[in-house]
C-alpha positions, 0 to 999 in steps of 0.5 A: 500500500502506498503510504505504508511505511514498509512500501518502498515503491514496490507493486504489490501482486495478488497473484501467484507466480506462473508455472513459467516465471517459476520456471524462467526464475530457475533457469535463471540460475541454471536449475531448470532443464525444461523448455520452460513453454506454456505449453509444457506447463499446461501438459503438467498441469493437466495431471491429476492434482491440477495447477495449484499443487503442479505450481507449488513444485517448483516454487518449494524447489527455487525455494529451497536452491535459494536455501541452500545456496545461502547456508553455502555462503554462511559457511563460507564465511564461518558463520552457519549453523554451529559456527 
């Protein structure tokens, strides 16, 4: 909300991320090995489970490479669990 003291310019999206931001976002990263095309997208999401949960898989997977790529530059730097 503009005003708000948080609000720093940013558009706020009430939308979730599509499969394919998802998917460009970790191909950005070099994570994602599909051809990352609606068209693939929508083949998955087609499955049983429907689009919803076919989403969250590779959101709960750039989630955890960005994770993990963290706690690798905390322990380089001597400071991640235990240090």
């Amino acid at each position: 909300m503009a005003g708000d003291p948080g609000d720093q310019g940013h558009e706020v999206l009430d939308e979730p991320a599509s499969a394919v931001q998802l998917g460009a976002a970790m191909a950005a990263l070099g994570l994602y090995g599909g051809t990352n095309t609606a068209a693939e997208h929508a083949s998955e999401a087609a499955r049983p489970g429907a689009d919803g949960p076919y989403r969250m898989r590779p959101a709960r997977a750039l989630l955890g490479a960005v994770q993990a790529g963290a706690m690798l530059v905390l322990g380089a730097r001597g400071r991640g669990p235990g240090a």
